[in-house]
C-alpha positions, 0 to 999 in steps of 0.5 A, a space after each residue: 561248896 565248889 569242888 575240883 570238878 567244878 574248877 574245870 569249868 570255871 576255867 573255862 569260863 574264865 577263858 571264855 570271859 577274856 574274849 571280851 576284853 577291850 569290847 565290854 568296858 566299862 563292864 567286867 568281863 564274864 564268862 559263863 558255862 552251862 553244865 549237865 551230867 558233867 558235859 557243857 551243853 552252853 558257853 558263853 561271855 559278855 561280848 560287846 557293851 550294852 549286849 547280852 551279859 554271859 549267862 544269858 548268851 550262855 543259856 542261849 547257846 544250850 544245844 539242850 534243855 537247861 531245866 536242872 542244870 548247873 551254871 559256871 559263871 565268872 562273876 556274881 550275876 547281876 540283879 538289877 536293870 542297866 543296859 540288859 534286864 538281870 542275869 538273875 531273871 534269866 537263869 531263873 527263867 531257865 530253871 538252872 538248879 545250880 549256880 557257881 560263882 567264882 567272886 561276887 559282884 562289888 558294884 553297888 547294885 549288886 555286891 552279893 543281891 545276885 546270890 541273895 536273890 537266887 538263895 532265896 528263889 531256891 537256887 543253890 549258890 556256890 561261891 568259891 572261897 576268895 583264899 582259892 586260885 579260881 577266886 583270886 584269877 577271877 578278880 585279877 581278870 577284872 581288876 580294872 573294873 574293880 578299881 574302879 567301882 571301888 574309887 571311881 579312878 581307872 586302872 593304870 598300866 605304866 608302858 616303857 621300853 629300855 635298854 638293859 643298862 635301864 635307859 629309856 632314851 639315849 642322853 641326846 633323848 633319842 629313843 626310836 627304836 630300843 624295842 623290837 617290831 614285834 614288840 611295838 605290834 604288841 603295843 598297838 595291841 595294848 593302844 586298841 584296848 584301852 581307853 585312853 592314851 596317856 602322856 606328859 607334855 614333854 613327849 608330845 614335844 619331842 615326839 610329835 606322836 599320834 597316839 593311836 593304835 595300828 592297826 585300830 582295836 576294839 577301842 578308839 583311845 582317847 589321846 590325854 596330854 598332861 600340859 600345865 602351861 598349855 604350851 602343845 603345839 597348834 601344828 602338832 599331830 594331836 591337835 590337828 587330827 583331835 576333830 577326828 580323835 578324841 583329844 584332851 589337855 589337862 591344864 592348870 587353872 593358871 594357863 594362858 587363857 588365849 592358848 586354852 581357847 586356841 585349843 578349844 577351838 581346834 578341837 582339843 576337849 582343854 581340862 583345867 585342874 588345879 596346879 599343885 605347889 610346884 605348878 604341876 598336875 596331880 596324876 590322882 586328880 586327872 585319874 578323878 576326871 577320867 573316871 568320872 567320864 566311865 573310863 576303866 583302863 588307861 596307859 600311860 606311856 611316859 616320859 620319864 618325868 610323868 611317870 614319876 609323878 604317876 609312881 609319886 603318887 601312887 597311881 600306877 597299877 600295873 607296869 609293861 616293860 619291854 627291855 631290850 639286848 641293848 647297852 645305852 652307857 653315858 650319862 644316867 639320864 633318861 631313867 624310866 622313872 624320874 621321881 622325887 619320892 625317895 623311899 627306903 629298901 623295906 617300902 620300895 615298891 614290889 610287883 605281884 602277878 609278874 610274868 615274863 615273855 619273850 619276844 624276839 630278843 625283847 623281855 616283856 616283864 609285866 606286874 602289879 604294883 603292890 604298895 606298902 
C-alpha cells in the first residue's frame, strides 16, 4: 500500500508530468520517478507525442542499476502497442521490483491490464486510493484525456475578460482592452496549448481576429468558427490566412451552398452539421467532430452568445476568467454568458478546484464546472 514516503515521489512525478503539457496530446501527461534506498536515481515524463512514454525515459535516465528498485508513475502504465511498445515491457525489462500508481489508465486498452500484467509477472503494485489527494491531483492533471476517452468529445475551457460590474464589452460592443497586457500574454499561453480556438460567428464579424497564439506554443490551433448561414467573410483575416492555419466553419445543412464552396475553395475545411429548431448548431455536435479529429483540449473564446449555448448544453468544463478593476455601468448588455437555460439557485452551476491569481491589478479565477 502507498505510504506518506511514497507521496513525496509521486509529487514529484506529477510535477515532472506537467512538463508535458501542450506537446503529448492526445496522450496523458505522465510522469515517472525511479527510487532506491529512498533516493531518485531516474526521473522522467511523456515529453513529446509518439516519443518515449515516462517510465521509460524515466528508467533511461537512471544514474544506476534499476534491478530491485521501486517506480513512481502518475498513470497506469500501459500494456499495449500504439506508438511505443508497452511501458509494461520496460519495466519488466528493468527488473523494477515495485511499481506505484497514482490512478489507472481508462483507456480501453489499458483500464487496469498494465496492473494485472505486472501482478501477475511478479511486481508488486501499489495504487493510491482514488478518496487520496495524490489520486484526485493525478486525475485532474489529465482531465481533458479522461474526457475524452470517456465520451469522445474534448475538454472545454471557457476564456473571457470582463469588468467588475460583469460586462464583457461596452453596449456599443467595444471590448479592447478590459484586461491587462499581462494577462493577454497569458492568453496566448493558453492559445499555444490547445487544439483549437473556438469562437461564434458574431466575433469573427466584429473583431476580425486572427486566432493564433503570439508568440506560437507547442501546438498550432485549429481556428473553428461556428457560422450557421455561412456568412464570414472572404476578406476576413481567417479566411485568407486558412491555406497556412488550419481553419474550420461549422455550417448548418441549409447554408448557402455558393458561400459553402467559396470557403472551400479559399481553403476553409466547411463542417455542415445539422441545425437544431432555432437554426443554430449544438455545441455537443460539433464537440462530436472534433473529438472525432483526436483533439483533446479546446477554448472557447466567445461571444457572449456562443457561450451560452456551450453553458446551454452543458459543454463547458472549465471557466478562465480574467476580471478587470474597471466599472463599465449603462445598459446590461454584453453579459459573459447570454443563455437561455434558466435555472433555479439550488441547480445553478458551481465551480470546484477554483484558484485565484493576480495578475497585475486583473483577477484570474479559474474552476470546473460542476453540474448537478
Amino acid at each position: 500500500m502507498a505510504n506518506s514516503q511514497d507521496s513525496r515521489w509521486m509529487r514529484l512525478a506529477l510535477a515532472e508530468a506537467a512538463r508535458g503539457q501542450g506537446s503529448v496530446e492526445p496522450n496523458p501527461m505522465v510522469g515517472a520517478v525511479v527510487v532506491r534506498d529512498n533516493q531518485a536515481i531516474g526521473i522522467g515524463h511523456h515529453a513529446v507525442y509518439g516519443k518515449d512514454h515516462a517510465e521509460v525515459a524515466a528508467i533511461k535516465n537512471c544514474t544506476q542499476s534499476t534491478m530491485g528498485a521501486t517506480i513512481h508513475v502518475t498513470l497506469e502504465p500501459c500494456c499495449h502497442h500504439g506508438k511505443t511498445p508497452p511501458c509494461v515491457d520496460s519495466i519488466l525489462k528493468a527488473g523494477l521490483r515495485r511499481v506505484v500508481v497514482a490512478t489507472t489508465d481508462p483507456f480501453p486498452q489499458v483500464n487496469g491490464g498494465g496492473i494485472q500484467r505486472l501482478r501477475e509477472a511478479g511486481v508488486l503494485v501499489d495504487i493510491w486510493p482514488e478518496s487520496s489527494e495524490i489520486a484526485a491531483d493525478a486525475v485532474r492533471l489529465n482531465l481533458p484525456f479522461f474526457k475524452r476517452v470517456k465520451t469522445g468529445r474534448p475538454f472545454v475551457i471557457a476564456k473571457w475578460a470582463m469588468s467588475l460590474d460583469g460586462r464583457i464589452a461596452l453596449p456599443s460592443g467595444d471590448s479592447r482592452w478590459i484586461s491587462n497586457e499581462k494577462s493577454r500574454a497569458l492568453v496566448h499561453e493558453i492559445r499555444g496549448r490547445v487544439d483549437a480556438i473556438i469562437v461564434g460567428i458574431g466575433t469573427a464579424l466584429a473583431d476580425d481576429p486572427s486566432l493564433t497564439a503570439r508568440p506560437p506554443g507547442p501546438r498550432i490551433p485549429i481556428r473553428v468558427v461556428i457560422d450557421p448561414r455561412a456568412e464570414l467573410p472572404l476578406e476576413s483575416i481567417l479566411v485568407r490566412t486558412a491555406n497556412e492555419i488550419p481553419t474550420w466553419v461549422f455550417c448548418s445543412l441549409n447554408a448557402d451552398r455558393a458561400r459553402l464552396e467559396q470557403l472551400q475553395e479559399s481553403g476553409c475545411k466547411v463542417v455542415e452539421l445539422k441545425p437544431d429548431e432555432s437554426g443554430t448548431i449544438r455545441p455537443n455536435d460539433v464537440l462530436n467532430q472534433l473529438g472525432a479529429a483526436g483533439m483533446t483540449n479546446v477554448l472557447v473564446e466567445g461571444g457572449s452568445r456562443l457561450l451560452g449555448r456551450f453553458f446551454d448544453d452543458r459543454a463547458i468544463d472549465e471557466v478562465q476568467v480574467f476580471i478587470a478593476p474597471v466599472l463599465f455601468g449603462g445598459p446590461a448588455s454584453y453579459p459573459p454568458i447570454h443563455g437561455q437555460d434558466l435555472r433555479p439557485m439550488e441547480m445553478v452551476s458551481r465551480l470546484t478546484d477554483v484558484r485565484r491569481v493576480q495578475i497585475g491589478d486583473d483577477t484570474l479565477v479559474t474552476g470546473l464546472v460542476s453540474e448537478l
